[in-house]
PALUM-342881 format. One record per residue: x, y, z of N, C-alpha, C in turn; residue in one letter. Coordinates in steps of 0.1 Angstrom, whole numbers, padded with zeros to 4 digits, always signed. Example, Ala and Ser with C-alpha at 12.3 -4.5 7.8 and 13.67 -1.06 7.14 Angstrom:
<atoms>
+0132-0057+0078+0123-0045+0078+0132-0033+0078a
+0128-0022+0071+0137-0011+0071+0129+0000+0079s
</atoms>
This chain:
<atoms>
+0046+0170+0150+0058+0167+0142+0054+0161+0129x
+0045+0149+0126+0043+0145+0115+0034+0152+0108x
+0025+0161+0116+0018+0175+0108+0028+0180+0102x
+0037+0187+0110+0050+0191+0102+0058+0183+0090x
+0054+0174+0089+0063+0167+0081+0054+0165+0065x
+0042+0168+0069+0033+0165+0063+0034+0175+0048x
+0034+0185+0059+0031+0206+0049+0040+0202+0045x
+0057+0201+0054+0069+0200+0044+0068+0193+0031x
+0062+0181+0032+0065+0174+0020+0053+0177+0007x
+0044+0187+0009+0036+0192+0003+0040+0202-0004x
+0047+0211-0001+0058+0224+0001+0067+0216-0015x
+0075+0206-0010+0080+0201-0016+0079+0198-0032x
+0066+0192-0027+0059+0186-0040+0058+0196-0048x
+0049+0212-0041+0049+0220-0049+0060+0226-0060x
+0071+0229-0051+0082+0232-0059+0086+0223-0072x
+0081+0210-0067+0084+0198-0076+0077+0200-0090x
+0068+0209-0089+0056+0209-0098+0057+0220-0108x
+0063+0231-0102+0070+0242-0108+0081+0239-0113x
+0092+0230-0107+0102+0232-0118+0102+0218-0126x
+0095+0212-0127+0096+0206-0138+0082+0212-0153x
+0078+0221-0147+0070+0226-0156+0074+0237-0167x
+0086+0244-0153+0093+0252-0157+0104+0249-0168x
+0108+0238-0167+0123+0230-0169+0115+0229-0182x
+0107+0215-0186+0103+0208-0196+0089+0211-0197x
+0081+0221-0200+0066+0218-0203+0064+0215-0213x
+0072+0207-0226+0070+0196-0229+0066+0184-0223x
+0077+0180-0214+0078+0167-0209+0068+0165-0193x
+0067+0177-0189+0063+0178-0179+0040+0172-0183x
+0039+0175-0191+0024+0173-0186+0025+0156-0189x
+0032+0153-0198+0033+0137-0199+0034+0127-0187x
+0047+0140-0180+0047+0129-0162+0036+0131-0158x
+0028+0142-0153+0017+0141-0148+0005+0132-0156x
+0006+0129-0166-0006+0122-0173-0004+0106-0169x
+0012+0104-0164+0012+0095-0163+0008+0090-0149x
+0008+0098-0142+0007+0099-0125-0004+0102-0123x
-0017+0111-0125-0025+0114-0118-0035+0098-0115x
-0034+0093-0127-0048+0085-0123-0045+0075-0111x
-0034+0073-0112-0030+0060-0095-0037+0071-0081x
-0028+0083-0086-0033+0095-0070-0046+0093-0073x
-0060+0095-0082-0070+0096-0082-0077+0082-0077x
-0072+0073-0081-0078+0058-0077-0074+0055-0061x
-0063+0062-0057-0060+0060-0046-0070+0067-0035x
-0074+0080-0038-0082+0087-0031-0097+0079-0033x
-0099+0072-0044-0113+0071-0047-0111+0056-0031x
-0099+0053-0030-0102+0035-0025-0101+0040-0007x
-0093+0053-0005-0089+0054+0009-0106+0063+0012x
-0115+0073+0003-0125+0072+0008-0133+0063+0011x
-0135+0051+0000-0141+0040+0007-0141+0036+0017x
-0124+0036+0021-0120+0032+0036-0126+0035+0046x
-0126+0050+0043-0131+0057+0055-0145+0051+0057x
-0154+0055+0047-0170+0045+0052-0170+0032+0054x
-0162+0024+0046-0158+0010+0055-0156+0010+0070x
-0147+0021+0074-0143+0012+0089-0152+0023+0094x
-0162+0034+0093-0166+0039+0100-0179+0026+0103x
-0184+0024+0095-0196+0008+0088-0189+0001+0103x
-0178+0000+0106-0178-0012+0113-0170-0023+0103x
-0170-0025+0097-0165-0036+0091-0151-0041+0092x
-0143-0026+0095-0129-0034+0097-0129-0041+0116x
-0135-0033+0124-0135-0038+0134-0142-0052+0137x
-0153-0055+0131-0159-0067+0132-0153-0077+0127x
-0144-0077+0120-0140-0089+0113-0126-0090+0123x
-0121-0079+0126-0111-0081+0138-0113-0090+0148x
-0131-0081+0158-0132-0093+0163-0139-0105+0165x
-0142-0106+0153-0146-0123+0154-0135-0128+0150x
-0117-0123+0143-0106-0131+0142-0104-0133+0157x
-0101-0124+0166-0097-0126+0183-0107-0139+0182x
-0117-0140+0185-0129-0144+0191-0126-0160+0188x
-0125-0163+0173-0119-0175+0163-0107-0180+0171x
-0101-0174+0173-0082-0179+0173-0083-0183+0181x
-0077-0196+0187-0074-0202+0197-0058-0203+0201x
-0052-0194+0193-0039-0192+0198-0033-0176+0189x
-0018-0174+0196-0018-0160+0188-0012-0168+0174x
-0006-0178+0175-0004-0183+0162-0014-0184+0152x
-0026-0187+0154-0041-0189+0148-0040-0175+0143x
-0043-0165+0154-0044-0150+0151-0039-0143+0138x
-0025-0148+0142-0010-0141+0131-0019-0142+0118x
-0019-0156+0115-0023-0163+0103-0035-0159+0095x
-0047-0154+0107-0057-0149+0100-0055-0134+0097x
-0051-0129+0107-0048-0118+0101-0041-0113+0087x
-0030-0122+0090-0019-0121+0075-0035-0119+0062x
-0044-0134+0062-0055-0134+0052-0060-0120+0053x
-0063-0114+0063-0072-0098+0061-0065-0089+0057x
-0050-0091+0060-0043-0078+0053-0040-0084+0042x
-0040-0094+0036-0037-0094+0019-0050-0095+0012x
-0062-0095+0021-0075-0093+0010-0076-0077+0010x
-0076-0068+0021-0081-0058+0020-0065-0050+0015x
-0055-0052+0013-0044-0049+0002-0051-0046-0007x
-0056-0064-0015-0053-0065-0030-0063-0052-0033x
-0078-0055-0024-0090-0049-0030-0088-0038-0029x
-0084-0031-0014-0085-0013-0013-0072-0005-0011x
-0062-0009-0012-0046-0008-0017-0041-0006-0006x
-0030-0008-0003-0019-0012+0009-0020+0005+0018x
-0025+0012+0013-0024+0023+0022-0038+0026+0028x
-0050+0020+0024-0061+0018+0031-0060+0006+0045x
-0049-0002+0040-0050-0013+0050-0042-0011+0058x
-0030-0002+0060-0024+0001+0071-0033+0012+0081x
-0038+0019+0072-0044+0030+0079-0058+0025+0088x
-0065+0013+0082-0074+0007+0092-0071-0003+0097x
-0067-0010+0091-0061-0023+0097-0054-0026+0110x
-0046-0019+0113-0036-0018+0121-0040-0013+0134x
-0046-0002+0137-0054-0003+0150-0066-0015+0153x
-0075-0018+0142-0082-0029+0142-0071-0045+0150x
-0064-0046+0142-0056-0057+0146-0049-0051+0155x
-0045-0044+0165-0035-0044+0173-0047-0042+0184x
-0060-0040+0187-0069-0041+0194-0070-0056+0197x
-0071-0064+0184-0075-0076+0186-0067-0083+0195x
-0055-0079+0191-0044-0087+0199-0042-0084+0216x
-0045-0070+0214-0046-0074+0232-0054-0079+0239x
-0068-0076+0231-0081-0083+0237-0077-0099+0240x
-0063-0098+0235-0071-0120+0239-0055-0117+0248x
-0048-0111+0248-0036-0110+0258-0026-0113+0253x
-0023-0112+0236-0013-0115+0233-0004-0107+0231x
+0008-0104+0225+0020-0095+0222+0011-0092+0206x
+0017-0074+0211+0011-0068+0199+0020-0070+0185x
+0035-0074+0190+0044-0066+0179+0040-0076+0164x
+0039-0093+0163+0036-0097+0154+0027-0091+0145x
+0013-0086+0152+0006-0078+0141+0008-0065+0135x
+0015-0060+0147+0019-0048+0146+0027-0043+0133x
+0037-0052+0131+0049-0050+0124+0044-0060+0112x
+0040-0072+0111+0029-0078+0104+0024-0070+0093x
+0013-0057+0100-0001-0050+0094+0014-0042+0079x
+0023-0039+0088+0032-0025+0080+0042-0036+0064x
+0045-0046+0073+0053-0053+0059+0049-0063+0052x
+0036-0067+0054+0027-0074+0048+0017-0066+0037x
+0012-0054+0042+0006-0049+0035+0013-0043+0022x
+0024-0042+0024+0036-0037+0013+0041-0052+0006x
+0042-0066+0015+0043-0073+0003+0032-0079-0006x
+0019-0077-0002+0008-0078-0003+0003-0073-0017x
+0006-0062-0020+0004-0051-0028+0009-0051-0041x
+0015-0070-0041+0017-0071-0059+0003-0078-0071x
-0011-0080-0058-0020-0090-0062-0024-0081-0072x
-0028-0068-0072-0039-0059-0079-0035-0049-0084x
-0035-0037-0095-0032-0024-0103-0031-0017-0089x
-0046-0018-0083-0050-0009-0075-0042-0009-0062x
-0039-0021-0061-0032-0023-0046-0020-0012-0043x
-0013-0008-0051-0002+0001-0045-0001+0008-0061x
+0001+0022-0057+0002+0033-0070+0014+0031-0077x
+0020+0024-0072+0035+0020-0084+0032+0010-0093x
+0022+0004-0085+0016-0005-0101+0013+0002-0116x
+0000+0011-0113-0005+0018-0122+0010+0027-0126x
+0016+0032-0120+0025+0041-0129+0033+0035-0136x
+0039+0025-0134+0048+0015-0139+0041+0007-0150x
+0029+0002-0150+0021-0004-0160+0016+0005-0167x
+0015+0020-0163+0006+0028-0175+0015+0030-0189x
+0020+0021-0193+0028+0017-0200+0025+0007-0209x
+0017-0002-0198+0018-0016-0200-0005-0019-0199x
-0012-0018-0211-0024-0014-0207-0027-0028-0204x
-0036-0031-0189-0037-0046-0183-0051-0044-0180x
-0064-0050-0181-0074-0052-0165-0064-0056-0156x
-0075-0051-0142-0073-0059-0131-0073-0080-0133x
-0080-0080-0136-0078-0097-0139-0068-0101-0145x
-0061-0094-0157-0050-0099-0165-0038-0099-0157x
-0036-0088-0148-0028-0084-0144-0025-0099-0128x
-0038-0096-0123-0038-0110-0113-0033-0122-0118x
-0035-0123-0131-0032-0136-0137-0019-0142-0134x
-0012-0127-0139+0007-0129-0137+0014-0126-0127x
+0006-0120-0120+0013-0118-0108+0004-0125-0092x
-0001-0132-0095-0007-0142-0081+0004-0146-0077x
+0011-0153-0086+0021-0165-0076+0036-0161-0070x
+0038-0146-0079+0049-0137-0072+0043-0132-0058x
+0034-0125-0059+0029-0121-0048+0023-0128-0035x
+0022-0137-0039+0017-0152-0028+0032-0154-0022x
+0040-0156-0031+0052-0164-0027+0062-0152-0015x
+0058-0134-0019+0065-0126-0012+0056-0124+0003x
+0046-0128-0001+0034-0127+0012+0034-0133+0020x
+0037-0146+0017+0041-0159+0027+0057-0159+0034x
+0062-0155+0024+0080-0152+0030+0079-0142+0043x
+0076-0131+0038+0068-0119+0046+0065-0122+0059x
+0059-0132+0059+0044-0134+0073+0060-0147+0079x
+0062-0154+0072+0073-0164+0077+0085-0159+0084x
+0086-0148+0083+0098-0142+0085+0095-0132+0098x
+0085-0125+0095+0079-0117+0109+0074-0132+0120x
+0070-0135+0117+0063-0151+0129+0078-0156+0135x
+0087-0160+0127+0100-0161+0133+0108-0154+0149x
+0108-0140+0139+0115-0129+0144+0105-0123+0157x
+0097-0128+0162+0088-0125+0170+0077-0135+0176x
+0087-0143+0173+0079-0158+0178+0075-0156+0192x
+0080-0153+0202+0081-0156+0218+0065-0144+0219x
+0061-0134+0210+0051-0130+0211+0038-0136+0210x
+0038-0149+0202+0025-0157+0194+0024-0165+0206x
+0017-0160+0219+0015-0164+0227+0002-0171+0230x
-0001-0182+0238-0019-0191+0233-0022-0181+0245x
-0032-0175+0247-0043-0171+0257-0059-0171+0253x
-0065-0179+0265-0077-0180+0257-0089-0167+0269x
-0080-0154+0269-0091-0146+0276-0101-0145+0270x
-0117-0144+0276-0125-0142+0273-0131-0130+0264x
-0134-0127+0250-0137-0114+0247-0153-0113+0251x
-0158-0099+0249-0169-0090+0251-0172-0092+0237x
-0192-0093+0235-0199-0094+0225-0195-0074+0215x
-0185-0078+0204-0192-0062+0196-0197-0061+0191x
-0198-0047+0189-0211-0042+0180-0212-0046+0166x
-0224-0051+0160-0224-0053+0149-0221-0044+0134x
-0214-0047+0124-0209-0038+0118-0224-0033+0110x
-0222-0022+0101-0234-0016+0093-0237-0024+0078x
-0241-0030+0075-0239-0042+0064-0248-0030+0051x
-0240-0019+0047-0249-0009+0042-0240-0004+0027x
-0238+0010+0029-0232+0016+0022-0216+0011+0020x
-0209+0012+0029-0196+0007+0030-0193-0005+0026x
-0201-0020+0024-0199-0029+0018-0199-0028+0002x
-0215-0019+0003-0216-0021-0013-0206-0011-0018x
-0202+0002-0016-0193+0001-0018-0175-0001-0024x
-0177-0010-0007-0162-0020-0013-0163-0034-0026x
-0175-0032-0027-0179-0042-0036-0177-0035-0052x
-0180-0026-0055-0182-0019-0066-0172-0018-0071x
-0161-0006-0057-0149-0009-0063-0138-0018-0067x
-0142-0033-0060-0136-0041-0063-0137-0051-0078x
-0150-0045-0082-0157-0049-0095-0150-0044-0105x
-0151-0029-0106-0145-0017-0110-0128-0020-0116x
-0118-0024-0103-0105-0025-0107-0104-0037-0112x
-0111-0049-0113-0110-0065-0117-0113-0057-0132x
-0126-0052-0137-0126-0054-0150-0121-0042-0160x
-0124-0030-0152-0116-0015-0161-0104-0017-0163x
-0095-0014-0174-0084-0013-0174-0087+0003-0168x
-0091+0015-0170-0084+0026-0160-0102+0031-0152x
-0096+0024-0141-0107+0027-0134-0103+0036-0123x
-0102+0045-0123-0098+0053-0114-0107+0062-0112x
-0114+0070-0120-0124+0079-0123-0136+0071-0117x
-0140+0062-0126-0151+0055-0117-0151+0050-0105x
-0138+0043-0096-0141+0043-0080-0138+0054-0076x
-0132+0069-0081-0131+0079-0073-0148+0085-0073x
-0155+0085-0082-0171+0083-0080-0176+0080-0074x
-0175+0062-0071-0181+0056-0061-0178+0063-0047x
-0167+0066-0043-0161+0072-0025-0167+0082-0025x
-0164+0093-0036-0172+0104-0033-0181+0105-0031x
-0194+0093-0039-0208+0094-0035-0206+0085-0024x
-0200+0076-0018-0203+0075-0003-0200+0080+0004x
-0189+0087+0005-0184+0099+0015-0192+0109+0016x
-0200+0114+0008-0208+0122+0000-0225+0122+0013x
-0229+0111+0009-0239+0106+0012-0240+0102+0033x
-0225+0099+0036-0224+0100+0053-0222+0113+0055x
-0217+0124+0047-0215+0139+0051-0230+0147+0052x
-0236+0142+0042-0246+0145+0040-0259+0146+0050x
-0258+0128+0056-0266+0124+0064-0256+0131+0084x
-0248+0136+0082-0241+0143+0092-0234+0130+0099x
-0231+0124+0093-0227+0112+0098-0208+0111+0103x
-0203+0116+0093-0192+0124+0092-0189+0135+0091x
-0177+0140+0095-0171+0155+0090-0160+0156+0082x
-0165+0167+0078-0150+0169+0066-0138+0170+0071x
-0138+0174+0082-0125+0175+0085-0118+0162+0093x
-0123+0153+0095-0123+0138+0094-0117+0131+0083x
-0123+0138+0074-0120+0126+0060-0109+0136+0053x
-0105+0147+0052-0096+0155+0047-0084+0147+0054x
-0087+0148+0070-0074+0140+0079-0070+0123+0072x
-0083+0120+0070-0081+0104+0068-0074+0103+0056x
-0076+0113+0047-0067+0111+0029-0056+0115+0034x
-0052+0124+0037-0035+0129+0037-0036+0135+0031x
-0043+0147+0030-0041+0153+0016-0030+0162+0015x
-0024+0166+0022-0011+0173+0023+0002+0164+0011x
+0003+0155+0016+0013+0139+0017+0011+0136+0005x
-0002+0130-0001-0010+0132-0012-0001+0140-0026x
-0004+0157-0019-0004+0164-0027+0016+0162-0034x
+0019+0163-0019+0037+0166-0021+0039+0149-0028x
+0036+0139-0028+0044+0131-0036+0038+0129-0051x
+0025+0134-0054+0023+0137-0067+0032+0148-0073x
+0033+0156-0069+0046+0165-0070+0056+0162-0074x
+0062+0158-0066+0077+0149-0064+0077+0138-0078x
+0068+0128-0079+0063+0121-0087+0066+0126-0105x
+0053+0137-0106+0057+0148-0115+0076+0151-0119x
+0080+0155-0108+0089+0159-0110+0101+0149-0116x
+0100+0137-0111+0113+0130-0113+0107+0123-0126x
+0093+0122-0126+0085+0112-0140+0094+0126-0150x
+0095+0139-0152+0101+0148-0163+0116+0141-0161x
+0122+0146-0149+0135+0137-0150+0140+0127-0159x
+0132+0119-0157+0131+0107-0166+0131+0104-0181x
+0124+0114-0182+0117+0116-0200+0133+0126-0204x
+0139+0136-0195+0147+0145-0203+0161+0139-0201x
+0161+0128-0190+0175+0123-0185+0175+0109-0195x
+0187+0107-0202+0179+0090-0202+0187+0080-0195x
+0196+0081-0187+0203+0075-0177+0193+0065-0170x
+0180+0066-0164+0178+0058-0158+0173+0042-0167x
+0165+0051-0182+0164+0036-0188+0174+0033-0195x
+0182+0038-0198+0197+0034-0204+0203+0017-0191x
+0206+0021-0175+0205+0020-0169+0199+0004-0169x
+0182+0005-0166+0173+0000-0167+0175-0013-0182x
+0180-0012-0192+0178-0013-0205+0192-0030-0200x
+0202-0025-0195+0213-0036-0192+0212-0043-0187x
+0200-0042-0177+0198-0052-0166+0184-0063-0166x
+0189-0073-0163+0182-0086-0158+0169-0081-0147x
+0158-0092-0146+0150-0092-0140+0160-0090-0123x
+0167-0095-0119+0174-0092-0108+0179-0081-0107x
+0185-0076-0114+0193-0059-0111+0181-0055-0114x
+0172-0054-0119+0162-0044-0123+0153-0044-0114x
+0154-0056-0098+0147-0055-0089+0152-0048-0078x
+0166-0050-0076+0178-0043-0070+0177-0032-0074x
+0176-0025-0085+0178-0004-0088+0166-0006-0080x
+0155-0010-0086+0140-0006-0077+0142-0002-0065x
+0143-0017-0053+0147-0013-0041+0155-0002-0034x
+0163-0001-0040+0174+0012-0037+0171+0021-0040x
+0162+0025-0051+0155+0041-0054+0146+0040-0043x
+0135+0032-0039+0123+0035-0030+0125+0039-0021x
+0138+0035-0012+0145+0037+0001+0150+0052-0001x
+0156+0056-0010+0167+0071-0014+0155+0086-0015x
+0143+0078-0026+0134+0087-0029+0118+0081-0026x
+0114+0077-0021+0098+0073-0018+0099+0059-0030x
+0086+0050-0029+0088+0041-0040+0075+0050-0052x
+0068+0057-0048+0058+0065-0059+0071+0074-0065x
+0077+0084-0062+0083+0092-0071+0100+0084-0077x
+0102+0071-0073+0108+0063-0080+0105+0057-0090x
+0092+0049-0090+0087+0044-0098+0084+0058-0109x
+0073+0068-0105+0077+0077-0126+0092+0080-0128x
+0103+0080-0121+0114+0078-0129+0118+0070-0134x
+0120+0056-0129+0123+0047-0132+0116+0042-0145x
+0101+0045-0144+0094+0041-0157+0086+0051-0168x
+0098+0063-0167+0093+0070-0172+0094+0071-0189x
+0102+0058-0194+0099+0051-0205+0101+0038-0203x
+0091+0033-0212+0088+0020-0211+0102+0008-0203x
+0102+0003-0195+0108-0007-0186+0108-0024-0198x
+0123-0028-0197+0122-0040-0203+0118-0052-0196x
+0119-0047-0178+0112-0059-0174+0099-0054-0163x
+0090-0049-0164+0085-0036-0156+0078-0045-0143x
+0074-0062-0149+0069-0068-0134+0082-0070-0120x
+0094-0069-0128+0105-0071-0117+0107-0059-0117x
+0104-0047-0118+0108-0035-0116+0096-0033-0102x
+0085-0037-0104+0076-0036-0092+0073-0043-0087x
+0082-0056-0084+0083-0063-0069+0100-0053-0066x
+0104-0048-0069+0118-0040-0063+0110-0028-0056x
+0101-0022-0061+0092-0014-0058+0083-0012-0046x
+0078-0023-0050+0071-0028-0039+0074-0036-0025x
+0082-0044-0023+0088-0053-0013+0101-0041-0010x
+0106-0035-0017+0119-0025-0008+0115-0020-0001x
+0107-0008-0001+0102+0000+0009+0102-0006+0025x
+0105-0023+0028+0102-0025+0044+0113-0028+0049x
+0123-0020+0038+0138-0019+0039+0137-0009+0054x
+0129+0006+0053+0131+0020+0060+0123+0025+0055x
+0117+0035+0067+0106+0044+0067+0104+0052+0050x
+0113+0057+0051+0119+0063+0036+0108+0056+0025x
+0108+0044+0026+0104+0036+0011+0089+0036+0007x
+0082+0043+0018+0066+0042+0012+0058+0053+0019x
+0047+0054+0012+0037+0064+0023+0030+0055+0033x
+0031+0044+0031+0026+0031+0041+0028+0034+0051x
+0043+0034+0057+0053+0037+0068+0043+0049+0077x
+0043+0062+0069+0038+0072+0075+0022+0070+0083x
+0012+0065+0072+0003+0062+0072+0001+0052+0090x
+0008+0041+0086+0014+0032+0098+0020+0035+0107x
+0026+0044+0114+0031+0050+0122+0020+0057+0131x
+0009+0067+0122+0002+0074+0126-0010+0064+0136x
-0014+0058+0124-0025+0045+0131-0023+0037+0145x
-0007+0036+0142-0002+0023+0153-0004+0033+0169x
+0001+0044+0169+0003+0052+0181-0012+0058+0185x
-0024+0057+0175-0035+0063+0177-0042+0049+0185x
-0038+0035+0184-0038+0026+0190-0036+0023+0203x
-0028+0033+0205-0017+0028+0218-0004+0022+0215x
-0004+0016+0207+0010+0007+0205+0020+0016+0203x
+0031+0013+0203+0048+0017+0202+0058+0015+0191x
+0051+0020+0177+0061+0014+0166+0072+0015+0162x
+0084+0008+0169+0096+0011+0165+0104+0013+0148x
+0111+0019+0143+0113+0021+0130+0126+0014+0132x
+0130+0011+0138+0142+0001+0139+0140-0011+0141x
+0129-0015+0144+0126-0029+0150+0122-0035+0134x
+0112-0022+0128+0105-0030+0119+0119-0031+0107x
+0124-0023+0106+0137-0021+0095+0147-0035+0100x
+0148-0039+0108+0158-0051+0112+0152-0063+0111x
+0136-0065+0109+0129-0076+0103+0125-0072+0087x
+0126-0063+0083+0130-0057+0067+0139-0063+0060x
+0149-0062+0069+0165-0063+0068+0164-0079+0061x
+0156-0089+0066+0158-0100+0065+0146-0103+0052x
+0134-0099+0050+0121-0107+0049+0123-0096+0036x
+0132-0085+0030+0131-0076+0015+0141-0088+0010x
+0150-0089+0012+0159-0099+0003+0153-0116-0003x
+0145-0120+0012+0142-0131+0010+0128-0137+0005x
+0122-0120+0003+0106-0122-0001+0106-0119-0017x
+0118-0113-0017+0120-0106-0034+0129-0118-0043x
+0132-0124-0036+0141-0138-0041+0128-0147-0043x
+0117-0148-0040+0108-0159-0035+0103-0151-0051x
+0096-0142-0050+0090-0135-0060+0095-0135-0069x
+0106-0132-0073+0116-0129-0085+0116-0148-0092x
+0120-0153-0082+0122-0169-0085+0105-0173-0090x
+0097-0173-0089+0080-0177-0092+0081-0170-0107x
+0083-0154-0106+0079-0147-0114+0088-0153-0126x
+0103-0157-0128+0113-0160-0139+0106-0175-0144x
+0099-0186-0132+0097-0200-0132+0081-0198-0139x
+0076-0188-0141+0061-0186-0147+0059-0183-0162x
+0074-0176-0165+0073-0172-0172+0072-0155-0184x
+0069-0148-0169+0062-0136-0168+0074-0126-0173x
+0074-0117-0181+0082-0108-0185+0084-0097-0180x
</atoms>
């Protein structure tokens, strides 16, 4: 079924790509110029991924958290830190896709309830995803407007995104408290991770998006030659790593993206729209497009001319989406991972602690972000 859902939305994309080229090939290569490099940076950071957790690395750090924690409270907490480091560094859709079987292993290994991490890995990684350009592709589309490093950009937005991270993790620990259970079962010694290719490459790229302003080309380099270099040594298969990008999913919301970024340029309702509103409504439209239309082909319409407040346009962007499945490729990505785990991921369960932790994580952020100063 989510194979199916997959081609559909590729299918999609295509159509998307034809008629806006059709429509406006004026305006049409502009959306795409404005879009490709996030899809490109994205792919460069989920290859990584792949040689990261094949390395061992996401699992080892899993469990020496089990192994550390002396309660599932302990656990929650550490974990929350791994999903907002490997967020900021390798972008919220690398971290659901490894993360989350990682951490939902961990958690049974000591005998705790899975759902805190579970649901945790899915709306943490999405509030997570305001630290870095690279962390989530609505940054770069929405900023490619706005030319930042990665460091500049951390500068202004740490304390929004700290403040939606912690609301986030405060709100899931709550709503699933009776899960943060103490067990101190014994774990089994694992295997040591590969301290090789896969580090130095998450190192590079993390180099890469702190100091390029468009670094997308050069970490899509770096993955390739790691991905490159395990294929090589037969280490991997392609048809492994084709599965691990999405390239279907990939293709159809660049598409889609494309399409609505022309929208945008030939309609001007949305910055007309956009132009009246306060850092608050302009977090509110966000939210409510991501949910209606994905938050990637929201965001190039939304900012398909310059945004008068564009950091409050991408915490709406970013924190909506744990409204419903609808709101990110995260969701999908997250769904897939959680069930290759074993676990059971309800889309109701996580949408009803959404329900609570989008309003109150975006209030947390919005309020830092107006008290900072940040435009």
């Amino acid at each position: 079924m989510q194979n199916y859902v997959s081609w559909l939305l590729a299918g999609l994309g295509l159509v998307g790509l034809i008629a806006a080229f059709t429509v406006s090939p004026t305006d049409a290569p502009s959306a795409a110029a404005q879009n490709w490099s996030p899809f490109v940076l994205v792919t460069g950071l989920l290859l990584i991924g792949l040689v990261a957790a094949d390395d061992g690395l996401f699992a080892a750090a899993g469990h020496q958290l089990a192994r550390l924690s002396s309660s599932g409270t302990v656990l929650f907490v550490g974990a929350t830190a791994m999903i907002a480091v490997v967020t900021a560094v390798l972008n919220l859709d690398t971290s659901v896709a490894f993360l989350t079987p990682v951490l939902v292993y961990a958690a049974k290994s000591r005998g705790e309830g899975e759902a805190p991490i579970l649901y945790g890995c899915l709306l943490l990684s999405n509030a997570g995803s305001l630290f870095l350009p690279g962390s989530n592709l609505t940054n770069l589309i929405v900023l490619g407007h706005v030319r930042l490093t990665g460091a500049a950009f951390l500068a202004r937005m740490w304390a929004p995104a700290l403040a939606a991270l912690l609301v986030t993790a405060g709100v899931v620990a709550v709503l699933e408290r009776r899960s943060l259970r103490v067990n101190t079962k014994e774990l089994t010694q694992s295997d040591r991770p590969t301290l090789g290719l896969g580090l130095l490459a998450v190192t590079a790229a993390t180099l890469l998006v702190l100091v390029l302003r468009s670094p997308a080309l050069p970490v899509l380099a770096v993955g390739v030659v790691a991905i490159g270099i395990r294929l090589a040594a037969g280490r991997d298969q392609l048809r492994h790593v084709v599965r691990g990008l999405g390239v279907p999913i990939l293709f159809g919301l660049f598409g889609v993206a494309v399409a609505l970024g022309t929208l945008g340029r030939v309609w001007v309702g949305p910055s007309a729209l956009l132009s009246h509103l306060d850092v608050w409504g302009t977090a509110a439209v966000a939210t409510v497009s991501s949910v209606l239309v994905n938050n990637l082909p929201a965001a190039s319409l939304l900012a398909a001319r310059t945004p008068d407040h564009p950091f409050a346009l991408l915490i709406g962007l970013n924190l909506g989406p744990n409204l419903f499945v609808t709101g990110s490729l995260a969701w999908m990505l997250w769904l897939r991972a959680a069930r290759s785990a074993g676990a059971q991921p309800s889309i109701a369960q996580a949408s009803r602690i959404g329900v609570l932790a989008v309003p109150l994580s975006m209030a947390a952020a919005l309020g830092v972000l107006v008290a900072t100063g940040v435009k």
